[in-house]
N, C-alpha and C positions, 0 to 999 in steps of 0.2 A: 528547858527554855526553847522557846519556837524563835525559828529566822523569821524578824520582825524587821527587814532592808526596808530603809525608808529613803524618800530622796534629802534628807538631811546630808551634809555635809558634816562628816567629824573630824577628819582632818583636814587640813588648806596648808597646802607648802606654796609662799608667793617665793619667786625671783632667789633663789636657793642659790647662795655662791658658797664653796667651801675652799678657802684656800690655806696652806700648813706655813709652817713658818719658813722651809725651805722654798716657799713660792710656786709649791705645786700646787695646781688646778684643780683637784679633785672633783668638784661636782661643781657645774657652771649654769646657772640662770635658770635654775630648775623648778616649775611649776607644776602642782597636781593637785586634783579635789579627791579625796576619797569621802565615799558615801558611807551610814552607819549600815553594817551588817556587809561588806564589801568582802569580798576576798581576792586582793591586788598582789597582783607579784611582780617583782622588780625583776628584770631578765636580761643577762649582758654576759660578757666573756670578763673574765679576771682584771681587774683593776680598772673595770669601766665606770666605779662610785658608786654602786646600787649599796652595799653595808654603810660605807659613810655614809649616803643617805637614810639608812635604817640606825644609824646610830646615832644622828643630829633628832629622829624623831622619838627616838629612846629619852635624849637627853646625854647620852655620852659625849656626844661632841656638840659644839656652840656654831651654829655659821659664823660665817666673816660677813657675810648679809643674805639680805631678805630675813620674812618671816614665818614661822608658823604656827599658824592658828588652830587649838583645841574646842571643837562647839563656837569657834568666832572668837577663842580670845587667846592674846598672844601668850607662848610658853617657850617662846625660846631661851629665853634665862632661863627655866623650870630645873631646879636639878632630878635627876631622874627618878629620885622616890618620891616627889612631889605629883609626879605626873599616873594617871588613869592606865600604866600604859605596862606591860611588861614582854621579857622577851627570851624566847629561848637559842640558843645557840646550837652550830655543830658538833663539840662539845659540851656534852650537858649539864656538866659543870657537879654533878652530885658528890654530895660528903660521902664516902667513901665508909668511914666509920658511924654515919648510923643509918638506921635501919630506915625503911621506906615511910614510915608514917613521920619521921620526925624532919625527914628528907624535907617531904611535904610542906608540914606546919612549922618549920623553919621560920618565913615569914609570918604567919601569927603568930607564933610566941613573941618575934619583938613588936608585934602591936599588940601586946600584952592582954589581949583577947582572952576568956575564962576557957576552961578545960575542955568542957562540955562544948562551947560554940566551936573551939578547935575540934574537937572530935567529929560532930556533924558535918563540920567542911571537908576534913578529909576522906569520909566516908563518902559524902557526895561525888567528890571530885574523880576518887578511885572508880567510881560506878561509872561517871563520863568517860573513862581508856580502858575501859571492860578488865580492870585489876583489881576489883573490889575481894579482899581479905588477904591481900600482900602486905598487909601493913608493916609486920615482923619480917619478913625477912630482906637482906643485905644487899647492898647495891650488885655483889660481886658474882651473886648468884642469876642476876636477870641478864637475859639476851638483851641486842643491842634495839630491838623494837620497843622491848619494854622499856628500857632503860629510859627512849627518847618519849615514851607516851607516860614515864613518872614525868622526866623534866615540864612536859607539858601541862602533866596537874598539877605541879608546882607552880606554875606561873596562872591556871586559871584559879584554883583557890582564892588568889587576892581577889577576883571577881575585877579584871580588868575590863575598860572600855574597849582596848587594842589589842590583841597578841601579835607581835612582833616573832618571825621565825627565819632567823640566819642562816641558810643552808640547813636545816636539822636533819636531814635526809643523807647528809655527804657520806658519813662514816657508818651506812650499810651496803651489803648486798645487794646486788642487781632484784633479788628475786621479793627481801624485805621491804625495800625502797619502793618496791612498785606498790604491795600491800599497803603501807603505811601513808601512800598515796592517796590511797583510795578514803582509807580511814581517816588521815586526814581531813579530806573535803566532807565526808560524814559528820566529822566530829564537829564540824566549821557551820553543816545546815541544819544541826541540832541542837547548836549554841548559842548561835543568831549575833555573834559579835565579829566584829570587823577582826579582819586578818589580814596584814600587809608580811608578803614572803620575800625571799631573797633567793634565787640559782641562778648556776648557768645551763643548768640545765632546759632544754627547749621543750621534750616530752611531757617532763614534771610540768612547768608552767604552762604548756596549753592542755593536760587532764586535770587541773584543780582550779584553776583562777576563770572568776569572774569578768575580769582587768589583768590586761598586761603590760608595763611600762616596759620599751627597750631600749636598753642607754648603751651607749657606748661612747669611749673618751669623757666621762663625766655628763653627757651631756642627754636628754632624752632622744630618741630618735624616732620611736612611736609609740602611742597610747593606744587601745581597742579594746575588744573581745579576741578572747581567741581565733574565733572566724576570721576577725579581721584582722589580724595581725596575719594568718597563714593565707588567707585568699586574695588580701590587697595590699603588699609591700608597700610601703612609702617609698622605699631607697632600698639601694643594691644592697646594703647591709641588714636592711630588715629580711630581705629574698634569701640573704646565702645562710645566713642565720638561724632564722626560724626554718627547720626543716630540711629536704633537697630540693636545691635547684637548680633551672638553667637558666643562664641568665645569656642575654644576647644583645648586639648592636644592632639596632634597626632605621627602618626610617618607612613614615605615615605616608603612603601612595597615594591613597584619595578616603575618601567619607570610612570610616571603619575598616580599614585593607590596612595593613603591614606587611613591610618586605625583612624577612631576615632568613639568613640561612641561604640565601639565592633563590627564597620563593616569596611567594603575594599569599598571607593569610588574611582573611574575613578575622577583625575583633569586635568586640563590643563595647570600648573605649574610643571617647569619640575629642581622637587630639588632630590638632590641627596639620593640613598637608604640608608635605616637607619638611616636617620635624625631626629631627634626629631623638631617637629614643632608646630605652633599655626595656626591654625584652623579658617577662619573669613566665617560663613554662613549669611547671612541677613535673619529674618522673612518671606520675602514675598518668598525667597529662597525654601522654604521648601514645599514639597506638601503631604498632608495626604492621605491614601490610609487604605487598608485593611490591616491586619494583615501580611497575608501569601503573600501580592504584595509589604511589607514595605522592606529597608534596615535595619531598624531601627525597632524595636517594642517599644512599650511603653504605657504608661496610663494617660490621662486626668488628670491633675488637675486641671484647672483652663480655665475656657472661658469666653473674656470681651468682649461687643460688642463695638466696636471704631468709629460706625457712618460707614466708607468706606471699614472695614473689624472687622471680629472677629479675637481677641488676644488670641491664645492659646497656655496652657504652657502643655508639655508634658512630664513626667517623664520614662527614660528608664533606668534603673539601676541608679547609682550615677550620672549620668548626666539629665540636666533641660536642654528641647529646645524649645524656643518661635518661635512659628508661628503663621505670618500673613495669612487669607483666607476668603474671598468671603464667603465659606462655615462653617458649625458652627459644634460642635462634643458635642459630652455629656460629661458630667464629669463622668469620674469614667470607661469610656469604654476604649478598646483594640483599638490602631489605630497602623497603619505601617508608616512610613515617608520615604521620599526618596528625594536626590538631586542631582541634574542635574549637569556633570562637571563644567560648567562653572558659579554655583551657587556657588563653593569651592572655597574661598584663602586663599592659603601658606604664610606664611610668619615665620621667620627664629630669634626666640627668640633673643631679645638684653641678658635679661640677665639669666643664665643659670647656674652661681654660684655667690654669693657675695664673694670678694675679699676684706681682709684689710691687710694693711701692721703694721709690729712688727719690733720695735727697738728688741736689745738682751742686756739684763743688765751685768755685771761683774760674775754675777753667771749663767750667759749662761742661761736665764731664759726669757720668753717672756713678754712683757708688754703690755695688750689693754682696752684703757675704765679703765684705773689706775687699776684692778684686775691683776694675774698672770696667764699666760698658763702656762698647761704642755708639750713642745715637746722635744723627745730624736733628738737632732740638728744632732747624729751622722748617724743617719737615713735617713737623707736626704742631708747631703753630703756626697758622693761617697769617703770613705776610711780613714777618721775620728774615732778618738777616742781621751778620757780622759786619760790623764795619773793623777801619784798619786796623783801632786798638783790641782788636777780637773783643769786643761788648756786642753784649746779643741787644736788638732792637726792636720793636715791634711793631705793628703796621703803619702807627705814628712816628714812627725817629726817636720814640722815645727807651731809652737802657731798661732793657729789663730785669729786676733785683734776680739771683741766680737763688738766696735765701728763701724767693717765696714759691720754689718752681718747685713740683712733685711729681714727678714720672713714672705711671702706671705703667709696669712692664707684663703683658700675659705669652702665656707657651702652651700650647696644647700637649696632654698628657702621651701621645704618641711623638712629640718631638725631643723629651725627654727620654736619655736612657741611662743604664743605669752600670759603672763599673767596680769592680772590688780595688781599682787602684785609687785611694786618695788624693794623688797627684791630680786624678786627670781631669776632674770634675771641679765646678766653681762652688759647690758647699756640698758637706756630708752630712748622713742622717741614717736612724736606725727602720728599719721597717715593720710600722707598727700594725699593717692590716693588708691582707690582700683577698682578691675574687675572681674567681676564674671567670671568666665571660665568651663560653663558647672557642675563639680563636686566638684568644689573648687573656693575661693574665691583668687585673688590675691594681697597684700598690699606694698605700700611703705612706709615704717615707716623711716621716718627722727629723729635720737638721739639728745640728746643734743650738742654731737659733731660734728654735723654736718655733720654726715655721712649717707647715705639711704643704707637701706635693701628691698630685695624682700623677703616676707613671704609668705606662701604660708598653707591656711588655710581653714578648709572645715566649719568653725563656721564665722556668721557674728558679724564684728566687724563696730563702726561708724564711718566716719570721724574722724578726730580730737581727736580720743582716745589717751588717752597718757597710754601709754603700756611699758612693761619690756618685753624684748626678751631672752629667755631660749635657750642657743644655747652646745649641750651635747657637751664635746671636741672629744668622740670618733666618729662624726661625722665630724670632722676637718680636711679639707687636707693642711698639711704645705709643703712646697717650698721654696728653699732661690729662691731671690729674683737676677735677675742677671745683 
């Protein structure tokens, strides 16, 4: 079969919510087109929804809403042998007791298909994973490459629209995995039918995929090409993620010029003056130089040899820069760095203060995380004041309902910090993400209410720490809410 990628659309997932009956989020607002003859891979770190996603388009799971659409027409009912569609797992799920051909035509025999047509399929399909004349012999005898390229003839056999692929790469070898890489994407522009994959792995999915979806927290966070997913971040989580990087706090000087790191680089991103920004350099990015030739100056700490280059980490004031290089540096010496415009991208902070909303009690008093704020409310509406009975009033003389008032409270993620004592903080939360940023660490700590903060902290903290956030009120900007 020839790759026959056309701009048809075979899949359509519109507005994709997944929620379980315990009220977890799993996949949230989730949109994508995939084209016929596509090969899209889903790309996130562990419980970020990429398989619930691959398994609502299986048909194992039902959304809670949105749809999706097969050729334009909706299958989200579809139960899964209704559907065009099949899939293989990390687990490959083989009968153990019989032999490879019947492995195979398992699913043809219950489409009660005559002998002869079973026979030609499986012959066929053996010749697409280069196993043709394994028919006889037992699952127990095949390595774990063969093993996952039978699971795979089993599921093209049926002659699906889709091949759906759950991590199937997880449970090899470094040296397998990468083979089966290769052969996969072979096998994927010989067969001409769409593939939608699942890892977290970053290597695998930008050497096989066409498209890259990357989701994290249920949710997407960028679509591309591989180019573009490694050469143009959207967000700090696309940068730390896909690949190595450095990532840093800047700010736009004039027409194409960025200052970070204590110097003025020439980019080719053209955002506007004064803007506070993030910073994405790559390791191979960077080039070492002499002191008095560097942009940058700094001091060796750290050289690892990596087999295709040395890893070096280089300390220039409060900022750490990893660079990759051919050439090696001593530890402990003076080196200059420097980066080429188009080694720089800009990109345009998502979040820049935390915002939470406050009900206002009968006593004109704020409530968040069950503790009390202090704000004078008359402060931030324009010509307000108390009279004797404490009723708040507003530039008329007229009572203002405390019912309908909602106070935007925001904190910059540097005024936030972060303690192991529960006592000390006005709510607790686990730490669900962090990125190093040059001089500072940056966290997302998810609370028990369900709410995320960006912390922003120059101490490492682990994963999964369950932390008290200390957040000072005179660091507090209030706003009613309009």
């Amino acid at each position: 079969m020839e790759n026959n990628t056309s701009s048809t659309n075979i899949i359509e997932l519109k507005h994709i919510t997944k929620t379980f009956e315990d009220g977890f989020v799993a996949v949230e607002d989730f949109n994508l087109t995939v084209k016929r003859g596509e090969f899209v891979t889903f790309l996130g770190p562990s419980g970020c929804g990429k398989t619930t996603t691959l398994r609502m388009i299986a048909g194992f799971e039902i959304p809670t809403e949105g749809e999706i659409l097969l050729d334009g027409k909706e299958i989200g009912n579809l139960p899964p042998n209704k559907r065009p569609i099949n899939t293989v797992f990390q687990r490959y799920a083989l009968f153990p007791h019989l032999n490879i051909f019947d492995n195979i035509a398992f699913g043809l025999k219950l489409k009660k298909l005559s002998k002869d047509e079973i026979k030609r399929k499986v012959k066929k399909v053996l010749e697409m994973v280069d196993l043709e004349g394994f028919e006889t012999r037992k699952v127990a005898t095949l390595s774990g490459g063969q093993q996952q390229r039978i699971a795979i003839a089993r599921a093209l056999v049926n002659e699906p629209q889709i091949l759906l692929l759950d991590e199937p790469l997880g449970a090899l070898d470094l040296k397998m995995r990468k083979e089966m890489q290769l052969e996969l994407k072979s096998m994927h522009e010989r067969l001409g039918i769409t593939f939608i994959y699942v890892t977290h792995d970053q290597e695998e999915a930008l050497t096989m995929s066409d498209k890259i979806v990357v989701m994290s927290e249920g949710r997407m966070q960028q679509i591309g090409t591989p180019e573009d997913i490694y050469n143009e971040p959207k967000n700090a989580f696309v940068a730390d993620f896909i690949g190595e990087s450095n990532i840093f706090t800047g700010i736009m000087t004039d027409k194409l010029k960025v200052r970070f790191c204590g110097a003025e680089f020439a980019c080719v991103d053209d955002v506007e003056h004064g803007r506070l920004v993030e910073v994405v350099v790559r390791p191979e990015d960077v080039e070492i130089t002499t002191p008095e030739n560097g942009a940058i100056t700094g001091t060796v700490t750290s050289v690892v040899f990596k087999g295709v280059h040395y890893e070096i980490t280089v300390e220039s004031g409060k900022n750490e820069i990893v660079i990759q290089s051919t050439k090696t540096a001593a530890v402990g010496s003076q080196v200059g760095l420097n980066v080429e415009p188009d080694g720089i991208h800009i990109m345009i902070p998502e979040h820049t203060l935390n915002k939470i909303e406050s009900d206002v009690d009968k006593n004109y008093e704020l409530t968040i995380f069950d503790g009390k704020i202090q704000c004078d409310l008359t402060k931030i509406i324009p010509g307000s004041k108390f009279n004797d009975a404490h009723e708040l009033l507003d530039a008329h003389g007229d009572v203002i309902d405390y019912e309908k008032l909602k106070v935007v409270l925001a904190i910059k993620p540097r005024h936030i910090s972060m303690s192991d004592n529960e006592e000390e903080g006005i709510v607790c939360g686990h730490i669900i993400n962090l990125i190093y940023k040059g001089d500072h660490y940056s966290y997302v700590v998810r609370t028990d209410m369900d709410e995320d903060f960006i912390v922003n902290d120059e101490y490492l903290w682990n994963m999964d720490d369950y932390v008290s956030l200390v957040i000072p009120e005179e660091h507090i900007q209030f706003s009613i809410k309009k």
